[in-house]
C-alpha atoms as an extended CHARMM CRD file, in Angstrom:
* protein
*
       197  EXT
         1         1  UNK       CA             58.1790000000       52.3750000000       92.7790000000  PROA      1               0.0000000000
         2         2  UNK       CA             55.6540000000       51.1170000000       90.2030000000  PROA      2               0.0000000000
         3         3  UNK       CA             54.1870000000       48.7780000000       93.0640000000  PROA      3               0.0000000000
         4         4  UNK       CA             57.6040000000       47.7860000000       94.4490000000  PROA      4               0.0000000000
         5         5  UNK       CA             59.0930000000       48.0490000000       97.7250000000  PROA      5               0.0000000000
         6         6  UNK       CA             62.7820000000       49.5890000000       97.5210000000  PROA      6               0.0000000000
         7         7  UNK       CA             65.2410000000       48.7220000000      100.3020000000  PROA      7               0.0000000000
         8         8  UNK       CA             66.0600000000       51.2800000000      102.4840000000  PROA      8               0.0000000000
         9         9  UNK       CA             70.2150000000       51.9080000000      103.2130000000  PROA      9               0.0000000000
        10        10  UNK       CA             72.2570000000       49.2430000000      105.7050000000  PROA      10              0.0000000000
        11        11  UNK       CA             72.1490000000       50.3810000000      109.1600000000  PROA      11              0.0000000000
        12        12  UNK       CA             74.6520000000       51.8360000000      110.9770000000  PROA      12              0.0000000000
        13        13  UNK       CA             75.3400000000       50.7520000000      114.0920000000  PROA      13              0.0000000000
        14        14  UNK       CA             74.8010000000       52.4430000000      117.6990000000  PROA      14              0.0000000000
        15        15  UNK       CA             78.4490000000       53.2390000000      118.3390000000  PROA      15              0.0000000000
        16        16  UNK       CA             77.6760000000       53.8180000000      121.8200000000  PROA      16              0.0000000000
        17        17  UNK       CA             75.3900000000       53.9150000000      124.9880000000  PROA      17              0.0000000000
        18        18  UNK       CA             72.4050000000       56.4880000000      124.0540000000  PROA      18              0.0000000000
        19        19  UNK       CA             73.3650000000       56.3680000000      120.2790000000  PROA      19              0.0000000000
        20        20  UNK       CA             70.4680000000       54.4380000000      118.2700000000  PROA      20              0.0000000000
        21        21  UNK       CA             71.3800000000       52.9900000000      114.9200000000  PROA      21              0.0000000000
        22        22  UNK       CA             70.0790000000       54.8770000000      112.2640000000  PROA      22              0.0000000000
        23        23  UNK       CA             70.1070000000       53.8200000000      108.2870000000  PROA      23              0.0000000000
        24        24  UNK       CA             73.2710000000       54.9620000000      106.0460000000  PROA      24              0.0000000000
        25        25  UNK       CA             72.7660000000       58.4220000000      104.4250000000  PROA      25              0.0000000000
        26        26  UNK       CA             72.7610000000       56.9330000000      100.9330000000  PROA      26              0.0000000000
        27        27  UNK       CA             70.6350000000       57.4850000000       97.9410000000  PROA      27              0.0000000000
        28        28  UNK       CA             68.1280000000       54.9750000000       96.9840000000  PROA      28              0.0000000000
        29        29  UNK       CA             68.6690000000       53.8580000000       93.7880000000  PROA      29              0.0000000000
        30        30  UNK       CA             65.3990000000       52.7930000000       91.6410000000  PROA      30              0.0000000000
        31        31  UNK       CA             66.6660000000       51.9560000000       88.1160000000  PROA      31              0.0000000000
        32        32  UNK       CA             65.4180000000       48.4110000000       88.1580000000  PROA      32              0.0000000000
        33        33  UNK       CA             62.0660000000       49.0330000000       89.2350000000  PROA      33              0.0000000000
        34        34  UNK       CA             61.3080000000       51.7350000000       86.4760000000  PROA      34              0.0000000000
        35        35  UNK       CA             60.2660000000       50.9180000000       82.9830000000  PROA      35              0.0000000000
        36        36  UNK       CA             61.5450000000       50.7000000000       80.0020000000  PROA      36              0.0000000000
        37        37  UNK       CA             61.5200000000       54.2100000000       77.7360000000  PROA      37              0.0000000000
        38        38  UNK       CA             59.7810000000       51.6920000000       75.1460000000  PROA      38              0.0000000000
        39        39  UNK       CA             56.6090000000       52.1120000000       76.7120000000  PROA      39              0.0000000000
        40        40  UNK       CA             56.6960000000       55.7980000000       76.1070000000  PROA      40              0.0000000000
        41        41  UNK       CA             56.1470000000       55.0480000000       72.2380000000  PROA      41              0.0000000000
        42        42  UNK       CA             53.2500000000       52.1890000000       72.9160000000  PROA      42              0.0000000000
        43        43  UNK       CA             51.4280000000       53.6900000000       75.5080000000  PROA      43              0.0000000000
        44        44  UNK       CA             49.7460000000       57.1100000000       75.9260000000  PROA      44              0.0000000000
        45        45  UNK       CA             50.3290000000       58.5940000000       79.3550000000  PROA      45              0.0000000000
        46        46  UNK       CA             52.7400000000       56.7660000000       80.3230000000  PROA      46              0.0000000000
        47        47  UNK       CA             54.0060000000       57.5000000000       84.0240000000  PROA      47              0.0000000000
        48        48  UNK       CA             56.4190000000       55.9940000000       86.4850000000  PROA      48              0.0000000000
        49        49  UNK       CA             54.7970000000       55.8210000000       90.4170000000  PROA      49              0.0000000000
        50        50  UNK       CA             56.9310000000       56.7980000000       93.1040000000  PROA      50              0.0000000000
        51        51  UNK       CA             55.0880000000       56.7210000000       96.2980000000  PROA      51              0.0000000000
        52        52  UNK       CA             57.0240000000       57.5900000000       99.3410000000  PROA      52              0.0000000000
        53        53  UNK       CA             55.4570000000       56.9010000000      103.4550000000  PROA      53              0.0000000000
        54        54  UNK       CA             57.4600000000       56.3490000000      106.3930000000  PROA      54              0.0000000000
        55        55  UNK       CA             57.0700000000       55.8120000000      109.8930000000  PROA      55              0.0000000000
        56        56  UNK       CA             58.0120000000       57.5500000000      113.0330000000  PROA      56              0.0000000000
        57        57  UNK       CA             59.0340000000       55.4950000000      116.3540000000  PROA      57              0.0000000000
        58        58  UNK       CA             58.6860000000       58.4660000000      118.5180000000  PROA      58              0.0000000000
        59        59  UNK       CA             60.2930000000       58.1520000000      121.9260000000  PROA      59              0.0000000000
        60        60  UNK       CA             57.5960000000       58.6900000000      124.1980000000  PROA      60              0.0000000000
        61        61  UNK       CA             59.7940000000       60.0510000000      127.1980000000  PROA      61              0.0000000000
        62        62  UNK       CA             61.6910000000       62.5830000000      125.2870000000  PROA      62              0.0000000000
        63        63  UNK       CA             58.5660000000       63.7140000000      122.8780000000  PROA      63              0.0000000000
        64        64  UNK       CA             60.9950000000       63.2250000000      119.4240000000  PROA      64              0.0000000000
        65        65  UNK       CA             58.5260000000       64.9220000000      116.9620000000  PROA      65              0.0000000000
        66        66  UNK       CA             59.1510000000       64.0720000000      112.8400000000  PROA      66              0.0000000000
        67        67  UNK       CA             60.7230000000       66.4250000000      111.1100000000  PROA      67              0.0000000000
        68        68  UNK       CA             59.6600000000       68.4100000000      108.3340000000  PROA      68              0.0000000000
        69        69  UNK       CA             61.2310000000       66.0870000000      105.3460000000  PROA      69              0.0000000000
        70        70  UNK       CA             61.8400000000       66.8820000000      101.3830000000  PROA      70              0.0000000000
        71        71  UNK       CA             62.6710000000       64.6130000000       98.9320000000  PROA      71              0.0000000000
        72        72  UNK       CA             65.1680000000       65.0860000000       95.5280000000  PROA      72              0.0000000000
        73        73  UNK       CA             64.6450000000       62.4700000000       92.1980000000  PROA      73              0.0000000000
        74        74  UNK       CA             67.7590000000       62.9210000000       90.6680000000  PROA      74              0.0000000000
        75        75  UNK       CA             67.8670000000       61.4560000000       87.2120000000  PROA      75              0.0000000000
        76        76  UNK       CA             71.7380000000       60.6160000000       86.6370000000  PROA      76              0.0000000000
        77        77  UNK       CA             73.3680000000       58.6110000000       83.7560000000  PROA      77              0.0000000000
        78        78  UNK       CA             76.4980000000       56.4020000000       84.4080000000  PROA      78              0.0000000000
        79        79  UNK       CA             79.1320000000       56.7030000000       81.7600000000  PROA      79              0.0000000000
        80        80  UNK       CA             82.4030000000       54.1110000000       81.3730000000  PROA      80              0.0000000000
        81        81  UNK       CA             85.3960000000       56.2390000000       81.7060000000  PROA      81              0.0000000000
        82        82  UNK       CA             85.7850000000       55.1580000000       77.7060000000  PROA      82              0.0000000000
        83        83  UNK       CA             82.4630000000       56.9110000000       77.4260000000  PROA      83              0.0000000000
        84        84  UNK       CA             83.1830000000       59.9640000000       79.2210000000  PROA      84              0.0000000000
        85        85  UNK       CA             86.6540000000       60.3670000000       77.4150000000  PROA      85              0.0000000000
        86        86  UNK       CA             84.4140000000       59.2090000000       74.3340000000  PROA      86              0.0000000000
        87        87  UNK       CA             81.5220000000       62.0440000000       74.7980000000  PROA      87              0.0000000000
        88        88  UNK       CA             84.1290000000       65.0090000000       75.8320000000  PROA      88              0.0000000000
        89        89  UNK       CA             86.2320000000       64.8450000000       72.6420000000  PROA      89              0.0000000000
        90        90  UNK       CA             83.1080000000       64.5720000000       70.1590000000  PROA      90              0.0000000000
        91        91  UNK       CA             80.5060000000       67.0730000000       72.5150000000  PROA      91              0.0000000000
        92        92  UNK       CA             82.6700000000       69.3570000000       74.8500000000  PROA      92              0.0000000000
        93        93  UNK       CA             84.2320000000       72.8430000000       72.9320000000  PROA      93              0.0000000000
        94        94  UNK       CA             88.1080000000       72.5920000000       73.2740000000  PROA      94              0.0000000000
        95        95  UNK       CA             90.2200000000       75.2720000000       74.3410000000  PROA      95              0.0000000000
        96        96  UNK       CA             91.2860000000       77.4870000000       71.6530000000  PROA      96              0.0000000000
        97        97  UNK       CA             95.0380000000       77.6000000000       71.2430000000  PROA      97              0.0000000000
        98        98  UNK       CA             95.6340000000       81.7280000000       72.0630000000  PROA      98              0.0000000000
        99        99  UNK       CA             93.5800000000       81.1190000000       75.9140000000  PROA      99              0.0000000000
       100       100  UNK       CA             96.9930000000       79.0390000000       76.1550000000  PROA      100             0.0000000000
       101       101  UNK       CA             99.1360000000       81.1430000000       74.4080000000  PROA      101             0.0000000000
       102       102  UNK       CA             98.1480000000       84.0870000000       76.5580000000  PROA      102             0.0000000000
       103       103  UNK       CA             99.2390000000       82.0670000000       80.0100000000  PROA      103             0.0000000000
       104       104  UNK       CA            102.5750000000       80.9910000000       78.4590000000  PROA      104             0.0000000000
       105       105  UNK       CA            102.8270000000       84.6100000000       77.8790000000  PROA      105             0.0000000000
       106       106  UNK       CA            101.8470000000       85.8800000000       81.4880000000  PROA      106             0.0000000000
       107       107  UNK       CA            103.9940000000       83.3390000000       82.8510000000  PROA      107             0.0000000000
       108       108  UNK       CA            107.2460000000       84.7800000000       80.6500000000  PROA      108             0.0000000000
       109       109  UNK       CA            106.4110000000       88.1040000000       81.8230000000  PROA      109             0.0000000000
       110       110  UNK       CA            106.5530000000       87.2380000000       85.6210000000  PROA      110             0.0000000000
       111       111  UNK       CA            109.3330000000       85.3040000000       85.3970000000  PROA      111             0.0000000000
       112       112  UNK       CA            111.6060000000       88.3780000000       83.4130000000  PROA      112             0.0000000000
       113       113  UNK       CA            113.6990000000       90.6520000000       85.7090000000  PROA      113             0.0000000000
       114       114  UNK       CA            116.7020000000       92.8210000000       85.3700000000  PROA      114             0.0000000000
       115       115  UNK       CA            119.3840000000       89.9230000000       85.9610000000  PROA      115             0.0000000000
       116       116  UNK       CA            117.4310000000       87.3630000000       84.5000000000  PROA      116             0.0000000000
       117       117  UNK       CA            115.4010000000       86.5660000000       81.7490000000  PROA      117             0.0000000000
       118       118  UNK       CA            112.8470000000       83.3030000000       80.6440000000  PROA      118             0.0000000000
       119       119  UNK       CA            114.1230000000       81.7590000000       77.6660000000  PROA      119             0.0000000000
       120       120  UNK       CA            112.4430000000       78.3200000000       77.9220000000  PROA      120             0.0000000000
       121       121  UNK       CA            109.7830000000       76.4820000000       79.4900000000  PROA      121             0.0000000000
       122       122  UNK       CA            110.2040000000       72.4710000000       80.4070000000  PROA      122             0.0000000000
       123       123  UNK       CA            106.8780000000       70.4810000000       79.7640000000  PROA      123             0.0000000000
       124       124  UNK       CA            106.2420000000       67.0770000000       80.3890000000  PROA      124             0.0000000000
       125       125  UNK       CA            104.3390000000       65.3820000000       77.6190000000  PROA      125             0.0000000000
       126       126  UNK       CA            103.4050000000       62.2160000000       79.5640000000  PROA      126             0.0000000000
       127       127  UNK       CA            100.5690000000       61.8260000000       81.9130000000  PROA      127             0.0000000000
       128       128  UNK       CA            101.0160000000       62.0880000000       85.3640000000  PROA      128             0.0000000000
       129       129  UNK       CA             98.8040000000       59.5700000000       86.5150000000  PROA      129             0.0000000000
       130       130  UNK       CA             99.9680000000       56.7020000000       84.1820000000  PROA      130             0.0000000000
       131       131  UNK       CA            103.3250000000       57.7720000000       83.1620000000  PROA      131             0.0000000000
       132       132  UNK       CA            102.1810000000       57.1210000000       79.7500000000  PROA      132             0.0000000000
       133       133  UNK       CA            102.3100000000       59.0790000000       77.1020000000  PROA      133             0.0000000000
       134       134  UNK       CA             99.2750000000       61.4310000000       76.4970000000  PROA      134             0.0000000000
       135       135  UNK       CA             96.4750000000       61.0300000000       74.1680000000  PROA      135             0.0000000000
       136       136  UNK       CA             93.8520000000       63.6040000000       74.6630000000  PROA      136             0.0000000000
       137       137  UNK       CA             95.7630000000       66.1570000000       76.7130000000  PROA      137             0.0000000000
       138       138  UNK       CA             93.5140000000       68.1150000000       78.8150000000  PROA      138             0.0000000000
       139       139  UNK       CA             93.1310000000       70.7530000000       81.9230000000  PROA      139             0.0000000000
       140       140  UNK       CA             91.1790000000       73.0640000000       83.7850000000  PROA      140             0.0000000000
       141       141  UNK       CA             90.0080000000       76.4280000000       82.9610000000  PROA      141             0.0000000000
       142       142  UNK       CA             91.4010000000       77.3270000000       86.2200000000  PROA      142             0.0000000000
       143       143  UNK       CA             95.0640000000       75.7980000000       86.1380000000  PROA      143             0.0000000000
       144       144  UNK       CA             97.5480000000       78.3380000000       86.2520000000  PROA      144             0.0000000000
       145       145  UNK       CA            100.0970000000       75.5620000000       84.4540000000  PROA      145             0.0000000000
       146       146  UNK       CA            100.3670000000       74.8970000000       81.1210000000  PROA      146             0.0000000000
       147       147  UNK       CA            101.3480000000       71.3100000000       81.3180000000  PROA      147             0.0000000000
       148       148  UNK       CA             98.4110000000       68.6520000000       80.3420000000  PROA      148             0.0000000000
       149       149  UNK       CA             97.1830000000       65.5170000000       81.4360000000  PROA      149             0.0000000000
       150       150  UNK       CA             95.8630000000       62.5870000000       79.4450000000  PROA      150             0.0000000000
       151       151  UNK       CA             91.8690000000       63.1320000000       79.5880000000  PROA      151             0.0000000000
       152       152  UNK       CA             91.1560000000       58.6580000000       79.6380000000  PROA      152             0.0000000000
       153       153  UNK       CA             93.6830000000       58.0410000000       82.8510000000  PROA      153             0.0000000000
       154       154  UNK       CA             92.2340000000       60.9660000000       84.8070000000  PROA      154             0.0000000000
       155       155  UNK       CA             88.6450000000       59.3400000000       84.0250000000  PROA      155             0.0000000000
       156       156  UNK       CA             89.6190000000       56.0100000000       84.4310000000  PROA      156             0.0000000000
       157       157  UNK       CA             91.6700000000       57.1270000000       88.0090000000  PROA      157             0.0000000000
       158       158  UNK       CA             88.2090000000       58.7970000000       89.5710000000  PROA      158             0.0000000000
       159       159  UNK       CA             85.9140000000       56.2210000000       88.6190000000  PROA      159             0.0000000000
       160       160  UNK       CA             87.7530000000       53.8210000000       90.4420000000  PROA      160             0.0000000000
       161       161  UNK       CA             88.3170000000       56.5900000000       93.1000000000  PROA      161             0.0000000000
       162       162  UNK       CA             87.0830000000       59.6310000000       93.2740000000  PROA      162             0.0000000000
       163       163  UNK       CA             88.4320000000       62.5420000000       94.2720000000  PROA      163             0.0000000000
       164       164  UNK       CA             88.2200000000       64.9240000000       91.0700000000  PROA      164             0.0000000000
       165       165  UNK       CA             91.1110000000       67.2820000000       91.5540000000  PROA      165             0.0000000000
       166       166  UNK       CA             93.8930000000       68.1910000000       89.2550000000  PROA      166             0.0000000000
       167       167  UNK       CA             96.7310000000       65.9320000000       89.0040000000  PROA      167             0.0000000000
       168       168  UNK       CA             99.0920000000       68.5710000000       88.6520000000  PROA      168             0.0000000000
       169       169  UNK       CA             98.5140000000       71.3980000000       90.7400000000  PROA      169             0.0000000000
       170       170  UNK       CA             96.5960000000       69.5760000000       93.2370000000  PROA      170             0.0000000000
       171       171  UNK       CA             93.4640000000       71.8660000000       93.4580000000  PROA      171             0.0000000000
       172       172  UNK       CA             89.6490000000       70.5880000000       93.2420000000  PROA      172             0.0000000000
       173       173  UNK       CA             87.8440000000       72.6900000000       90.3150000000  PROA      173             0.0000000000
       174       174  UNK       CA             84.4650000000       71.8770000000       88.4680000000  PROA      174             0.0000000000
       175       175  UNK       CA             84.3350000000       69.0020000000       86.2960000000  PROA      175             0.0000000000
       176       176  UNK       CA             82.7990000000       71.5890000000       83.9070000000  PROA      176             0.0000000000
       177       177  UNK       CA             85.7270000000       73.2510000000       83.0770000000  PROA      177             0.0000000000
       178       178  UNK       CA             87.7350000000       70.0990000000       82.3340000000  PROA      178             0.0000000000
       179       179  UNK       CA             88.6810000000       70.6920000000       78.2810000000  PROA      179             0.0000000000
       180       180  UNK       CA             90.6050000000       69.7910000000       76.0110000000  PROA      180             0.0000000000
       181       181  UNK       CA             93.8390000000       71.9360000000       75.1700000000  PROA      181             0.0000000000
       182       182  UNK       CA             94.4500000000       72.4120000000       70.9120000000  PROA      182             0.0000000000
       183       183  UNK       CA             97.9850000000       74.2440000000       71.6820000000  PROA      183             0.0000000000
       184       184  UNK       CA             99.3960000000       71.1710000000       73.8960000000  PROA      184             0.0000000000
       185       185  UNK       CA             97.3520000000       68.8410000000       71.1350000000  PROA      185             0.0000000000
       186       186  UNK       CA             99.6780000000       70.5860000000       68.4570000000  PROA      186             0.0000000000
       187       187  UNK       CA            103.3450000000       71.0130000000       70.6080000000  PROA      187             0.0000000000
       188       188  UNK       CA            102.4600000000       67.3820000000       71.1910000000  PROA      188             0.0000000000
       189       189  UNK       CA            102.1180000000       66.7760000000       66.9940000000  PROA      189             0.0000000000
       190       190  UNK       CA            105.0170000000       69.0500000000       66.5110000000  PROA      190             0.0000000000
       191       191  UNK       CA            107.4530000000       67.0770000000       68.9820000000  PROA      191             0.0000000000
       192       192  UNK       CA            106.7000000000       63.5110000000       67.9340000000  PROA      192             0.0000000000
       193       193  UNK       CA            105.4470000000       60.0330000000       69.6320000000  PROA      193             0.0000000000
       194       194  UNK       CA            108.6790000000       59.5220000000       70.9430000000  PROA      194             0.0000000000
       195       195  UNK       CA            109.4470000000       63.1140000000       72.6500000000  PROA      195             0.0000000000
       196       196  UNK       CA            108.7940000000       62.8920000000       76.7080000000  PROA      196             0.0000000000
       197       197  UNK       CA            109.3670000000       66.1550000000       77.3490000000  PROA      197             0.0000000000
């Protein structure tokens, strides 16, 4: 990159007789060897280099032959959970307060029978994750629940490890569809700091 040589991944290795060690499957990352986006102002075609070559060790008894290989430059920004909570509040469009209105209203409905009718609904309004209570409540699009969770611990929990599902139900859905929810945001206004449920 730009002249330099990047590391490849730590090896893993051969776990057994036959096995060869081979490198980690891990991206290589080449942020320090790129340069600054000041130089796009001062100099006129400005270009980073990335030139890629490898080499193949081919085992002459069993004929290995290289592979066909492609390559992906994935440009990625890192955010602070603070960021990310940050970024989603000012940037991301919240979820309007009759999407939510409409669930609490399909959830009466299944719950009504002959015998038996919903009167209330319980909701917790402390996160999940930190037991504390919640500041920017958000969900999923997806989540069939109307309870929220607080948008900074849920951050702050998969930075440190991730596994990006919903603290409530359990399920995995796309980070994408993570909002915020106005109609918990007001029932949260409406019940007070010191209300926990």
């Amino acid at each position: 990159v730009n002249g330099w040589e990047i590391g490849l991944p730590p090896m893993i290795p051969a776990s057994h007789a036959g096995v060869k060690p081979r490198h980690q499957a891990k991206p290589l990352v080449l942020t320090q060897k790129l340069r600054k986006r000041t130089f796009q102002q001062s100099e006129q075609g400005f270009s980073d280099t990335v030139e890629i070559s490898w080499y193949h060790n081919s085992d002459k008894e069993k004929g290995v032959v290289t592979p066909t290989l492609a390559y992906t430059i994935c440009i990625v920004r890192s955010h602070t959970p603070e960021e990310a909570t940050r970024r989603m509040e000012k940037l991301k469009r919240p979820r309007p307060k009759d999407v939510s209105e409409k669930l609490l209203k399909k959830k009466a409905a299944q719950a009504v029978n002959d015998d038996l009718q919903q009167t209330a609904q319980l909701m917790k309004l402390r996160d999940p994750i930190s037991l504390a209570p919640i500041k920017m409540p958000v969900r999923f699009d997806s989540c069939q629940h109307l309870d929220c969770f607080d948008a900074a611990s849920f951050l702050t929990m998969n930075y440190a490890k991730p596994s990006w599902s919903c603290p409530i139900c359990r399920k995995r859905f796309a980070f994408g569809t993570l909002r915020k929810d106005l109609w918990f945001e007001d029932l949260m206004q409406r019940a007070g700091d010191n209300t926990r449920e």
